[in-house]
N, C-alpha and C positions, 0 to 999 in steps of 0.2 A: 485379894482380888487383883488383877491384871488390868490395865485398858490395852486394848489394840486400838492402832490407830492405821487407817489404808485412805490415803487420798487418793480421787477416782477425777478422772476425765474422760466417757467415754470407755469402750472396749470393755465393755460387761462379762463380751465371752473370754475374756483375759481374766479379767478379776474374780467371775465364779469358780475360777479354778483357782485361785489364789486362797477366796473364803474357805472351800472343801477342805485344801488343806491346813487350814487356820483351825479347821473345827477338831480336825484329827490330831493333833498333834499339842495343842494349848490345854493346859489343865484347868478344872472347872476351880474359882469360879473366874470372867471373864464379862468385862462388856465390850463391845467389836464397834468403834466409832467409825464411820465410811463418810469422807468428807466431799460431799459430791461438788467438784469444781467446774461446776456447768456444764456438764457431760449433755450431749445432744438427746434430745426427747423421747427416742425411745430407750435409750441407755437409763436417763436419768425416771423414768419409768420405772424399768427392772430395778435399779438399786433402792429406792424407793419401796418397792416391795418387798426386798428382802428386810426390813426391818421384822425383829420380835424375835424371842427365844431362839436357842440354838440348841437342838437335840441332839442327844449320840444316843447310843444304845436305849432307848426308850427314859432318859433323863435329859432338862435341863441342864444344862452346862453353862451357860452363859447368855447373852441378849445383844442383840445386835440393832446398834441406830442407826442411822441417817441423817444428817444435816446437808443443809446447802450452803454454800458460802454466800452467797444473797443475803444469808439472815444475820452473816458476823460484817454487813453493809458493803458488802463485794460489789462488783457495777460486771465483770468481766474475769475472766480465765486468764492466768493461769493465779493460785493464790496460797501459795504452799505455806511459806514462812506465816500468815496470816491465822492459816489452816493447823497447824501445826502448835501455834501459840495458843491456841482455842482447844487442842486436842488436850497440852500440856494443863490449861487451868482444869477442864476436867478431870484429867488425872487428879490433882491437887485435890479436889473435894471431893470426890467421891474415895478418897486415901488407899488408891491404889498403891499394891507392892512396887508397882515399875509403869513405865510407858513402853509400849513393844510397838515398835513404826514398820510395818508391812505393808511395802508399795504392792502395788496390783497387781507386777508383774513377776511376783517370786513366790518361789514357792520352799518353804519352812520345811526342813524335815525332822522325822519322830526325833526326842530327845535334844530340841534346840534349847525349850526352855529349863528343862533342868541344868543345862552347861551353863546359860547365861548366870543362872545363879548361883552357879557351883563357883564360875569364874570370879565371881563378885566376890564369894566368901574367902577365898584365896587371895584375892588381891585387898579386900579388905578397903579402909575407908577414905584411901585415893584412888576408886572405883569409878569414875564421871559415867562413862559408857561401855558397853560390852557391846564386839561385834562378831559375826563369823565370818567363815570361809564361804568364799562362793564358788559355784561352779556353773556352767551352762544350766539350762534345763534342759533336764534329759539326760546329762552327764555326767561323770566321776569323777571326775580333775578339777585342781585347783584351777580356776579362771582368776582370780583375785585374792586379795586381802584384806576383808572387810571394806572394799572399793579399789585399796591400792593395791597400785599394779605389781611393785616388789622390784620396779624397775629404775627408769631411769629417777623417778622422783624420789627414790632412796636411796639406789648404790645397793641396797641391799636386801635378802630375803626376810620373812619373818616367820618365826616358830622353827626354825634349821630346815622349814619346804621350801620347793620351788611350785614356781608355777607348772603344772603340767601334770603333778603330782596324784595318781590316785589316791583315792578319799579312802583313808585307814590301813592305808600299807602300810605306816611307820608305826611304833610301838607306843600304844594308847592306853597301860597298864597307869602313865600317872597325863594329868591334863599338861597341857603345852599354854602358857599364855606369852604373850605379847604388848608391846604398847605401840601404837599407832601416833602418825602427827595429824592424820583426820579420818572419819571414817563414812562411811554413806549410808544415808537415809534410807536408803532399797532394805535395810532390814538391822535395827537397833534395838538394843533392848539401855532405858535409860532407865536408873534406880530412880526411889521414892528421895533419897538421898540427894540427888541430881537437879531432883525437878520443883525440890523445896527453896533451891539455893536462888538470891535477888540476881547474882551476878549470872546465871542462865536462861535466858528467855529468847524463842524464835525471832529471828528479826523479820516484821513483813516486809519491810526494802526486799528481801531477796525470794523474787514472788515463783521462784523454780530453780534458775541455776544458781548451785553455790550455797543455797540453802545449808545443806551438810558443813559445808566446810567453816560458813561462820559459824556454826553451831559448835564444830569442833575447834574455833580457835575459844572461843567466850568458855568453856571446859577445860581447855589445857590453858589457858592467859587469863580467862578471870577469875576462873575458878580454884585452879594451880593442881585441876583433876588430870587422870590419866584416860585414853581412849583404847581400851583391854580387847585385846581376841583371843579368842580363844580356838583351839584345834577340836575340840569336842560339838562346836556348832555351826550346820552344814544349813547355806541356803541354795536354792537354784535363783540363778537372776538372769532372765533375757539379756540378750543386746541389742534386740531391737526395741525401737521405740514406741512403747505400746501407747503411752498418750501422748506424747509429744511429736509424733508424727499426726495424730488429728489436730493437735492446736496450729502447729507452723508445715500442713503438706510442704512447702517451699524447699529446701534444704540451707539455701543463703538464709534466707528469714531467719529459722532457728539459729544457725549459726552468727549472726549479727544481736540475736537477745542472748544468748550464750556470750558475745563479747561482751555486752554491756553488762552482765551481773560478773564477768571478772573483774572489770575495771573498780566497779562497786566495790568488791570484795578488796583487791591492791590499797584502793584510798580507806577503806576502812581501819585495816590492818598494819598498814603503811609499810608496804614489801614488795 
């Protein structure tokens, strides 16, 4: 079994296109965790409702929950690292194969998760995380690298693509991986291996930004795991801000809680 995990803020009509695809494409069986982070009343309404089985072809497939962060003692939005930590103990007892983190605004396509796993078995058990390539939604080109950008924060490409690259022009006869120095939360797939380990746990200090990135240093530095991509797994991922434009409309605002979880991040890590 699978846990998905999508933490939600708002924008239902984002995120129901997000589940659709989640239902197509995730093999049974699967429970679909939606971590509602205060999402405004009619949003958190609709998400709400959507709890209970997930059908495809006239079968069960899997089950979808709902939680609120209120109940893991939240006061306020936004509560990722909190949300995320809450996701991971789930995973843990209900002995899920992996945690698969599906933010709301991406969209998964067919044959993600057999790559994730295909990538896992080829890398074997310096495995921490498995991520894919992204591209717009809507589009066929690389936009990213499992978040990075392939630029200046590396000097270099990764998989022998570039960015810009359409999706399956180069020769896909054997898988392509890679190792990353972090990778983004918009769409992971963590092994059971991963989320056993004491040295990896979400930190809630990092209540939105930067989330990811501690998560990938506590995998590559506590763990001494690798953060794996693979060429075989395609996500779409907006660039626009589909919850964090509801929580900070401002653009200073967000950009000033975005400084403060770097700085967070710096004195944590000490870089």
């Amino acid at each position: 079994m699978i846990t998905l995990f999508t933490p939600v803020h708002g924008r239902y009509d984002v995120a129901s296109r997000t589940f659709a695809a989640l239902e197509q494409v995730v093999p049974a069986s699967f429970v679909h965790l939606i971590g509602d982070d205060f999402s405004p009343q009619p949003d958190a309404e609709l998400y709400a409702a959507s709890a209970g089985p997930v059908i495809r072809d006239g079968q069960e497939i899997g089950q979808r929950a709902v939680y609120h962060c209120r109940e893991l003692g939240a006061e306020d939005s936004p509560n990722m690292g909190l949300s995320l930590g809450h996701a991971f103990g789930l995973a843990r007892e209900n002995g899920s194969e992996a945690l698969l983190v599906v933010e709301s605004d991406v969209i998964a396509r067919p044959g993600i998760v057999e790559a994730f796993r295909e990538a896992h078995a080829l890398h074997g058990e310096r495995t921490g995380a498995v991520a894919p390539l992204y591209t717009e939604v809507g589009g066929n080109t690389i936009s990213s690298f499992g978040g990075m950008s392939g630029g200046e924060e590396t000097e270099r490409s990764f998989l022998g693509l570039k960015l810009g690259t359409e999706i399956g022009s180069w020769d896909q006869r054997q898988p392509r991986l890679d190792v990353l120095w972090w990778a983004h939360l918009a769409c992971l797939w963590l092994p059971r291996s991963t989320l056993l380990l004491d040295s990896v746990s979400p930190d809630p200090d990092f209540a939105l930004y930067y989330c990811d990135h501690d998560l990938s240093h506590q995998i590559r530095e506590n763990a001494g795991l690798d953060l794996v991509i693979t060429d075989r797994a395609v996500a779409e991922h907006s660039r626009e801000a589909a919850s964090t434009g509801v929580r900070w409309p401002d653009e200073d605002a967000r950009h000033a809680v975005e400084a403060a979880a770097y700085h967070t991040l710096r004195q944590k890590w000490h870089f």
